[in-house]
C-alpha positions in Angstrom: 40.8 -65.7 70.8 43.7 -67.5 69.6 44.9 -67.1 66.0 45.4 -69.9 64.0 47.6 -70.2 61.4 46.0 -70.4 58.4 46.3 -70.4 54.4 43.6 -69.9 51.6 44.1 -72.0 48.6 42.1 -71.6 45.2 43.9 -72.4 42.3 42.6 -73.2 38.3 45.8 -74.0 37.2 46.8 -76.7 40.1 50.4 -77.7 39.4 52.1 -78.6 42.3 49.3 -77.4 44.5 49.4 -80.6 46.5 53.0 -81.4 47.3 52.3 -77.1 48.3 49.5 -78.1 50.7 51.4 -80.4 52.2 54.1 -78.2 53.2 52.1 -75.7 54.6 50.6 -78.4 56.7 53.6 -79.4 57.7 54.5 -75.9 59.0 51.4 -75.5 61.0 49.0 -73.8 58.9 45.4 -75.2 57.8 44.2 -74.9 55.1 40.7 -73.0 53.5 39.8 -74.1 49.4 36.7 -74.2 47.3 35.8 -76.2 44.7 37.6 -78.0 42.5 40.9 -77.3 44.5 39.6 -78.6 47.9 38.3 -81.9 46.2 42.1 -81.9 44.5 43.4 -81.5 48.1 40.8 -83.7 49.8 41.4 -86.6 47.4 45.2 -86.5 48.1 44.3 -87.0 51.8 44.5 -83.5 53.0 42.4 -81.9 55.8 40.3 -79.1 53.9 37.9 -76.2 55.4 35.6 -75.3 53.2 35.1 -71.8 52.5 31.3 -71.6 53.3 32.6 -72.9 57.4 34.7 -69.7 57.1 32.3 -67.2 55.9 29.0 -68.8 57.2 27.4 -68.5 53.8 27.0 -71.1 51.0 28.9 -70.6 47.9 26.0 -69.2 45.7 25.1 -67.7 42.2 26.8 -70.9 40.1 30.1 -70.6 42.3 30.5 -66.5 41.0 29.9 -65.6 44.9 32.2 -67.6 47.2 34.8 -65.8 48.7 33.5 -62.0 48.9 32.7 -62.0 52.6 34.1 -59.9 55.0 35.4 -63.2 57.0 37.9 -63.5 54.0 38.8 -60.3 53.6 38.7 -59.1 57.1 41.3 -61.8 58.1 44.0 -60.5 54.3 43.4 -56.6 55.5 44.2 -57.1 59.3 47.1 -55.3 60.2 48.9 -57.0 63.3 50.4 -54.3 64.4 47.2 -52.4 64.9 46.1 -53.1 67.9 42.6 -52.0 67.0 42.5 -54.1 64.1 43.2 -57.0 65.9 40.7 -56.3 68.8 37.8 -56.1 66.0 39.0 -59.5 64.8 38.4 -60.8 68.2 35.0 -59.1 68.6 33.7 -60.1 65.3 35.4 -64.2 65.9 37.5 -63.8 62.8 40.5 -65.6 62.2 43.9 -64.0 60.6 44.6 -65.2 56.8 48.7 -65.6 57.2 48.8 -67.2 52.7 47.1 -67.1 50.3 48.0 -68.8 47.0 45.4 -68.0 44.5 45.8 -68.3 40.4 43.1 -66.9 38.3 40.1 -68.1 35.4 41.5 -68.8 32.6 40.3 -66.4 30.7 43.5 -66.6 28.0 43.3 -69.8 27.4 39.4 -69.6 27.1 40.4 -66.9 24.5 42.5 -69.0 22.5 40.0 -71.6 22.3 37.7 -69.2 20.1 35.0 -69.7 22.8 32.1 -67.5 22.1 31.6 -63.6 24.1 29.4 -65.6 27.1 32.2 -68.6 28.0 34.6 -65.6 27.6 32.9 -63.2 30.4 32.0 -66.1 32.4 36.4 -66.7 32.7 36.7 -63.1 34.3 37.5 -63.7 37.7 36.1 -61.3 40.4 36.5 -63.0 44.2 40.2 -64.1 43.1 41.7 -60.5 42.5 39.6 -59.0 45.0 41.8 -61.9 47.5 45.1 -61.4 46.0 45.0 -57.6 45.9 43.7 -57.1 50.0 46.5 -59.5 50.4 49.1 -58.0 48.5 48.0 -54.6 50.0 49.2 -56.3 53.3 51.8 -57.6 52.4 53.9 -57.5 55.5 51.4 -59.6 57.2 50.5 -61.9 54.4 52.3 -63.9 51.9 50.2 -64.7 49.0 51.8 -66.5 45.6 50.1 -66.7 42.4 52.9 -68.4 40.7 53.3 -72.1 41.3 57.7 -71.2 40.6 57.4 -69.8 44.2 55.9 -72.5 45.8 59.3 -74.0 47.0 60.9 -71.2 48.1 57.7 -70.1 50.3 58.2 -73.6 52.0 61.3 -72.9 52.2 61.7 -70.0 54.3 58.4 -71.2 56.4 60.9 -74.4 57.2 63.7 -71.5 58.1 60.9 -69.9 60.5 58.4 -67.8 58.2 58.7 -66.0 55.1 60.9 -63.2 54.9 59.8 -59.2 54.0 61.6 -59.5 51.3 59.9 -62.2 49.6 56.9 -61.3 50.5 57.8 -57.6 48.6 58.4 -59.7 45.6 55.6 -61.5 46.1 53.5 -58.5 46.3 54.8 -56.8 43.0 53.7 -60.4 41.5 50.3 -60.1 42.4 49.7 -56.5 41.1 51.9 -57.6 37.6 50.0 -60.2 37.4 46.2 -58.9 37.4 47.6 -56.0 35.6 48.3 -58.7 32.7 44.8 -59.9 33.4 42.7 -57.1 32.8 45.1 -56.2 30.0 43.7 -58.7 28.2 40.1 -58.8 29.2 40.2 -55.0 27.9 41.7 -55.4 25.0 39.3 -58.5 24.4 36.5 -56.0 25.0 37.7 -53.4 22.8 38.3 -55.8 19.9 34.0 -56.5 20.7 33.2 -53.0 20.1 35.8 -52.8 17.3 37.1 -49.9 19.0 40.7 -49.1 17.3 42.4 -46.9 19.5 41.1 -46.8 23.0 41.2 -44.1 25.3 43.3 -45.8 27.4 45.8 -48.9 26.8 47.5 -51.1 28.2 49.4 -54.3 26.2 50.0 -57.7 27.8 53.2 -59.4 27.3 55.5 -62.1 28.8 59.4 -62.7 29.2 60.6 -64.9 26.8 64.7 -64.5 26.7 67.0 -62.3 28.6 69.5 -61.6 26.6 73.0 -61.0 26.9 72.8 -57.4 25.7 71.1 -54.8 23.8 72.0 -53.1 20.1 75.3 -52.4 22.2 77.5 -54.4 24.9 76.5 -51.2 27.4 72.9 -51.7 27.0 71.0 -54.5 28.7 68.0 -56.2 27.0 64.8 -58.7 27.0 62.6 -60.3 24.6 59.2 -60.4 25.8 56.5 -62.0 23.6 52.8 -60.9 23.1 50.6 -63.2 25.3 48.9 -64.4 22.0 51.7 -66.2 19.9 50.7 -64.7 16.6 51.0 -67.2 13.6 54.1 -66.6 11.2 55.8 -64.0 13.7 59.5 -64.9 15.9 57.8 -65.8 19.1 56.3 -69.0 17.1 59.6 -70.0 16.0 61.0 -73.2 16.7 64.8 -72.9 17.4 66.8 -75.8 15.7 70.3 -75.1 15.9 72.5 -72.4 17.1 72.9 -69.5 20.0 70.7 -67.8 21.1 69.0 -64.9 19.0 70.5 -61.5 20.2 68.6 -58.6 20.0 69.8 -57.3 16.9 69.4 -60.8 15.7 65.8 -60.6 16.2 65.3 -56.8 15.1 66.6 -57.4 11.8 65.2 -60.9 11.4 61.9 -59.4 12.0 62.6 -56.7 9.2 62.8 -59.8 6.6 60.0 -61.6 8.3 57.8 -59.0 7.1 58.9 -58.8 3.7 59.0 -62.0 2.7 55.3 -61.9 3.8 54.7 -59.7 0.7 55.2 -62.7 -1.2 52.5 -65.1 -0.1 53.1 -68.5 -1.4 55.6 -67.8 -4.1 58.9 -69.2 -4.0 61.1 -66.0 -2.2 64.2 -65.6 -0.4 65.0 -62.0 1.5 68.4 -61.6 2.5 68.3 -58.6 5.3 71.3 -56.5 7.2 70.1 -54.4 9.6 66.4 -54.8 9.4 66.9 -53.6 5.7 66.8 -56.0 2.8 69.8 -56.6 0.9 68.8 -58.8 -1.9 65.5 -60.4 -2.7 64.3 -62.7 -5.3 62.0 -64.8 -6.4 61.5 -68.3 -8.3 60.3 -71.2 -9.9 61.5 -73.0 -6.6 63.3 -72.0 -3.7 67.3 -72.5 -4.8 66.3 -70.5 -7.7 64.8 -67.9 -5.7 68.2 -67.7 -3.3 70.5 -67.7 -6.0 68.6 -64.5 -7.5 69.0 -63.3 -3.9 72.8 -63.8 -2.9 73.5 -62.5 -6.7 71.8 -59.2 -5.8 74.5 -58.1 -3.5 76.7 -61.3 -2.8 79.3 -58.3 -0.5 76.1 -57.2 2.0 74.6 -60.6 2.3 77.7 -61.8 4.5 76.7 -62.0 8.2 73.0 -61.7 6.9 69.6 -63.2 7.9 67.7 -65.1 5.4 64.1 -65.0 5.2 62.7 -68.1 2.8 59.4 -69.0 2.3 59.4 -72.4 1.1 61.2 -75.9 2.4 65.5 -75.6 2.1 66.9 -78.7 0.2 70.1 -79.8 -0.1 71.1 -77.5 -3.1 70.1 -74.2 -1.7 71.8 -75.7 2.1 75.2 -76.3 0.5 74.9 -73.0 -1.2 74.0 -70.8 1.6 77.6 -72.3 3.6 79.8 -71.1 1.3 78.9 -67.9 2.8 78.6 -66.8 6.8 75.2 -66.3 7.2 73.6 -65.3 10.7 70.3 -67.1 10.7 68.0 -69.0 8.2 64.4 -68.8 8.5 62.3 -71.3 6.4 59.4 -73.3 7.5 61.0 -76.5 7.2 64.3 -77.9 6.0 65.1 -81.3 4.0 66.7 -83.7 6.6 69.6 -83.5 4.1 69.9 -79.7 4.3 69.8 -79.6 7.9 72.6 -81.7 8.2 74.6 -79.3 6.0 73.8 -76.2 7.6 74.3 -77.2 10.8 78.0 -78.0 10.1 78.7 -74.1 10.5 78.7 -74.0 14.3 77.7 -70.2 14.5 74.7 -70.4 12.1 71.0 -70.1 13.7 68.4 -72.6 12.3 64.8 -71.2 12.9 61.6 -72.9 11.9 58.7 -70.8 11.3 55.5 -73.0 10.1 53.1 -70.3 9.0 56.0 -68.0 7.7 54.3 -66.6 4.9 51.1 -65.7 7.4 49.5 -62.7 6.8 49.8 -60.6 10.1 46.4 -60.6 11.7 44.2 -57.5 11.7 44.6 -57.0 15.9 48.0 -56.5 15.6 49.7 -52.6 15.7 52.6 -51.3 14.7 54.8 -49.5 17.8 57.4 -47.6 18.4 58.5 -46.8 21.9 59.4 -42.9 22.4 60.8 -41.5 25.6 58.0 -40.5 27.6 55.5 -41.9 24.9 54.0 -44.5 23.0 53.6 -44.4 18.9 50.9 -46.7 17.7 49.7 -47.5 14.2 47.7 -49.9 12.0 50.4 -51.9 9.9 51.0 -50.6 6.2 49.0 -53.4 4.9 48.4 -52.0 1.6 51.3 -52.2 -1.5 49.1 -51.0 -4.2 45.4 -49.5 -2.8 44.3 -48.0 -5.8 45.3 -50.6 -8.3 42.7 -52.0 -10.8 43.2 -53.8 -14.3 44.3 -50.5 -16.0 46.7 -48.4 -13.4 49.7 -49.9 -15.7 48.5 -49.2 -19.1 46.0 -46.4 -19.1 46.9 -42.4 -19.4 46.8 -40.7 -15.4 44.6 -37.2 -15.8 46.4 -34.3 -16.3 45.2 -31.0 -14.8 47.2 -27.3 -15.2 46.4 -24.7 -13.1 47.5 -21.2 -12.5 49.2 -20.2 -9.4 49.0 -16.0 -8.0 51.4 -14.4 -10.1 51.3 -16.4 -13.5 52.9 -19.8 -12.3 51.3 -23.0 -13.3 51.4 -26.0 -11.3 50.5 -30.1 -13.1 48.8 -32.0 -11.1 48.6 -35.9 -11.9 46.9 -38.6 -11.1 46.9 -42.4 -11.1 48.5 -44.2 -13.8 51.1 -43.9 -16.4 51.9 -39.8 -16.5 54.7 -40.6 -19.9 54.7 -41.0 -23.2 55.4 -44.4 -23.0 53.7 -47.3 -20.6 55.6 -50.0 -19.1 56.1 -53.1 -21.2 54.3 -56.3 -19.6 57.6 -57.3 -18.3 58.6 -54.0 -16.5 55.2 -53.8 -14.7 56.0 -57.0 -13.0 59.6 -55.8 -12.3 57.7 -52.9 -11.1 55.5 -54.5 -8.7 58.4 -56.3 -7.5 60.8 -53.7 -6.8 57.5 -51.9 -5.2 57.3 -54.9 -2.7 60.5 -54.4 -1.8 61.0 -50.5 -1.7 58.0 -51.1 1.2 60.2 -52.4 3.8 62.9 -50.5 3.3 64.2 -47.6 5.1 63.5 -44.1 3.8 64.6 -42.2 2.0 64.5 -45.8 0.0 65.2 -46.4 -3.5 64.9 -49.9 -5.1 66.0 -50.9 -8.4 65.4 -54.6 -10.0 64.8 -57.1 -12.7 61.9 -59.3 -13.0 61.5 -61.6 -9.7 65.0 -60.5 -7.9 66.7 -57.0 -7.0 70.0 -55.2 -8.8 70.4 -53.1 -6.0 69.0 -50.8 -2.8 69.6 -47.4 -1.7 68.2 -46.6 2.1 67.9 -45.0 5.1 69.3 -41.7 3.0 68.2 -37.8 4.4 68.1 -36.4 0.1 66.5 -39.0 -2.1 69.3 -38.3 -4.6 71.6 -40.5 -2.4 69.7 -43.2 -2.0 69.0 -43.5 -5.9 72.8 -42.7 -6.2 73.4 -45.6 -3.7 70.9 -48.0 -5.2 72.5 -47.5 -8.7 76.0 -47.8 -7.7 75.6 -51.0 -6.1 74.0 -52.5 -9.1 76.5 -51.7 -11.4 76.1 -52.8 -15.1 73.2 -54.9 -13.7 71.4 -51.1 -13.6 71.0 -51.1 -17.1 67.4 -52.8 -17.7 66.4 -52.5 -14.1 63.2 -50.7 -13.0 63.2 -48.4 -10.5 61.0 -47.6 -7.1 61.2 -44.7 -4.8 59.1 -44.5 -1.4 58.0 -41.3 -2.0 57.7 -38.7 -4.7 60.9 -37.5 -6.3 61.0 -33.7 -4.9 63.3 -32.7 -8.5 64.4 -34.4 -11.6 67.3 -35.1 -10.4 66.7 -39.1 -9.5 65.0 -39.5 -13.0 68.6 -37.6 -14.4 70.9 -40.9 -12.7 68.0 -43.5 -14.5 68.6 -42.1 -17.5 72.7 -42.0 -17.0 72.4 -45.8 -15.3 69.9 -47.2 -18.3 66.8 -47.7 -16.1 63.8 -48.1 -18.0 60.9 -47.5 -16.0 60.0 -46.0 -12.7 56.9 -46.3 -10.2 56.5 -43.8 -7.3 53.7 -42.2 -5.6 53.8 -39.0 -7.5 52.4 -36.0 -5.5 55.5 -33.1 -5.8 55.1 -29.9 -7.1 58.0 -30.5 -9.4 56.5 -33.6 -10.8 56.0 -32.1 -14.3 59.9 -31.6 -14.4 60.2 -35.2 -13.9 57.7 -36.7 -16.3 59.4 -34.4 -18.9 62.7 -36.2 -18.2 61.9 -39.4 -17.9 59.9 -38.9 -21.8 62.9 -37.2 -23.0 64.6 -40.3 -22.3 62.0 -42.6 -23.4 61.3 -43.9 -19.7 57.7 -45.4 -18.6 56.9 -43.9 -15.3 53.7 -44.5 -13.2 52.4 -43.0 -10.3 50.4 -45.1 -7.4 49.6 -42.4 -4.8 50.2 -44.2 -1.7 53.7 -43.9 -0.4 55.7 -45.9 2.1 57.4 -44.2 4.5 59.1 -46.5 6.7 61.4 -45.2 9.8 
């Protein structure tokens, strides 16, 4: 029996398929389709097997059994070398399957669509993995491309006399990426079902969206890969307008502004970040207002900063952003008027982000790569959890018990634990600094006025330091501020520097067994402090 050469096309996504077909015809090889892509081919004016002449056996069961025949799969798993292998072929009349160029259901595009559970099942391919895996399993015999970008260099090595090992390795690695992606996904799908929160076992589908020229250093190399969902208001939906690319830094610490600014909603807010921590934030009337409450928080860090803003740029807040360097702007849209000003700086980055003040969506994770592992966690969606009308005005329970040995220990709960509540104005500074004390690095300390920041302390190892830092860079602006800490204050010591600096009140978690010494500070001094319980740790 002689072998013919012979390729098995059967493609949903069917970009360049024909001009494909063609070449393969041209190089001697006929070619087997089904469906929708042999009436593709046919109509171009292609000579088409069917697949049922091949296997003998209609296509059946609403097209779902087509391929899976041992005609097919027989003629991928052949080795050619074996002689044995090759004498069944001739005993059973089976011909050799030299390509295969199969792409699969669309099952993520079905998923963006919002179609219902049924449509989605009924996009999970079964007879095209089962065809690229036996052929990527034999890969020295058979080339088989499931990306239409390899089409011309498959043609082009046939034309050079057949496709090399090489590509054909390649090739083979694409395959097995490739439906590795695709069950990602249809697992994930599932799990989301059955509302199952952390699976037994993971895996997360993503695609390469920028190589980049380096990592956080020169030494390391780097890559930005996008989730395979574009997720409303994140950096993978934003529209480049002007600039370099982002680096990799670029887009670490823009995302650390991204997220804050979300706190906001729709409210007029600029963040100014360095380092994926926030250097100044503020908030407005309207959006100039908001930036100049911003760059006024720390007008020395914002230099070489990212700016998160949540509402259109005009020409005023433009012109006053490029009196400064600033790294990127993020805004959902820009004033014709104001883009024309930024882009006058030639190493400014121009991002527009539509949804910017999105709310992240409730299937998205927190993660942080370790070496050898993977951390995974719900995102801290809450600021406040146990707020209600009161938690700023009414007394937090007080309960004193005795310790072995005579010691007595305070425990407090929610609420105001001083003599004196916040005024109507410091609970909103409160809230605000709260906001921001969320997204910065612990230890993190936060002090600020009404709708914009005095100054930040973060990413400190004793808390003291960060409230030390946060006061000394707001300077006489201290006096008057509020203050928020992450976490509980393990000694009096921060509430010691409020009362020094003229900070009025203070909101923290509470929860330290040195808590008492702290509330008896703060009403020596005649400072409101309330406690909230949750912290917000953030490493």
């Amino acid at each position: 029996m002689e072998m013919k050469k012979r390729a098995l096309v059967s493609v949903s996504d069917k970009t360049g398929v024909v001009e494909f077909c063609k070449g393969l015809v041209e190089n001697g090889f006929e070619i087997i389709s089904t469906g929708g892509t042999a009436k593709a081919l046919k109509d171009a004016g292609l000579k088409v097997i069917g697949i049922s002449e091949i296997t003998g056996f209609p296509e059946c069961l609403d097209g779902r059994v087509k391929t899976l025949h041992p005609n097919v799969h027989a003629g991928l798993l052949a080795i050619r070398s074996n002689p044995e292998h090759m004498a069944q072929l001739e005993k059973l009349n089976i011909n050799t399957i030299d390509i295969v160029c199969v792409n699969l259901y669309p099952f993520k595009a079905t998923l963006q669509k919002g179609a219902d559970f049924a449509t989605c099942i009924e996009n999970i391919d079964i007879g095209g993995p089962t065809m690229i895996r036996a052929a990527a399993k034999n890969y020295q015999d058979v080339a088989v491309i499931v990306d239409p970008r390899d089409y011309g260099k498959v043609i082009d090595e046939l034309k050079a006399g057949g496709v090399t090992l090489e590509t054909k390795k390649y090739l083979q690695y694409k395959v097995f990426a490739h439906t590795a992606v695709y069950d990602s996904l249809i697992s994930n799908y599932l799990a989301s079902q059955l509302g199952i929160t952390f699976p037994e076992e993971v895996t997360f589908a993503y695609e390469k969206a920028q190589d980049m020229r380096y990592g956080e250093n020169p030494q390391q190399q780097a890559v930005f890969y996008n989730e395979q969902f574009i997720r409303r208001g994140s950096l993978s939906s934003a529209k480049q307008l002007w600039g370099k690319e982002l680096s990799y830094n670029n887009i670490n610490d823009a995302n650390g502004a991204l997220e804050l600014l979300k706190e906001f909603g729709d409210q007029p807010a600029v963040v100014a970040c360095k380092h994926a921590n926030p250097c100044g934030v503020g908030t407005g009337s309207d959006v100039h207002e908001a930036y100049m409450r911003a760059y006024n928080s720390d007008p020395v860090s914002v230099f070489g900063g990212i700016l998160a803003i949540s509402g259109t740029v005009d020409e005023a807040t433009a012109t006053e952003i490029n009196k400064i360097f600033i790294e990127i702007v993020m805004a959902p849209d820009y004033t014709p008027k104001a883009l024309e000003i930024l882009k006058s700086k030639k190493n400014i980055r121009l991002l527009q982000i539509e949804d910017i003040s999105a709310k992240r969506e409730s299937t998205a994770y927190d993660m942080k790569k370790v070496y050898g592992g993977l951390l995974v966690q719900q995102y801290d969606e809450s600021l406040i959890r146990n707020e209600d009308e009161g938690l700023f005005t009414r007394k937090a329970s007080v309960e004193t018990t005795v310790l072995p040995g005579g010691k007595q220990k305070t425990v407090y709960g929610l609420g105001v634990v001083t003599d004196r509540a916040p005024t109507a104005e410091e609970t909103e500074a409160l809230k605000f600094a709260w906001k921001v004390v969320k997204y910065t690095k612990s230890n993190a300390i936060v002090i600020g006025k009404c709708g914009r920041t005095t100054g930040i302390g973060m990413g400190q190892t004793n808390r003291i330091w960060a409230a030390q830092q946060a006061i000394a860079h707001a300077g006489a602006e201290a006096k008057g501020s509020v203050m928020a800490s992450d976490a509980f204050f393990p000694f009096p010591d921060c509430v010691e520097e409020c009362v020094k600096a003229g900070i009025t009140a203070i909101i923290q978690p509470g929860g330290s067994i040195q808590d008492k010494a702290s509330v008896e500070a703060c009403n020596a001094a005649g400072i409101a402090m309330v406690f909230v319980g949750d912290r917000h740790f953030k490493h």
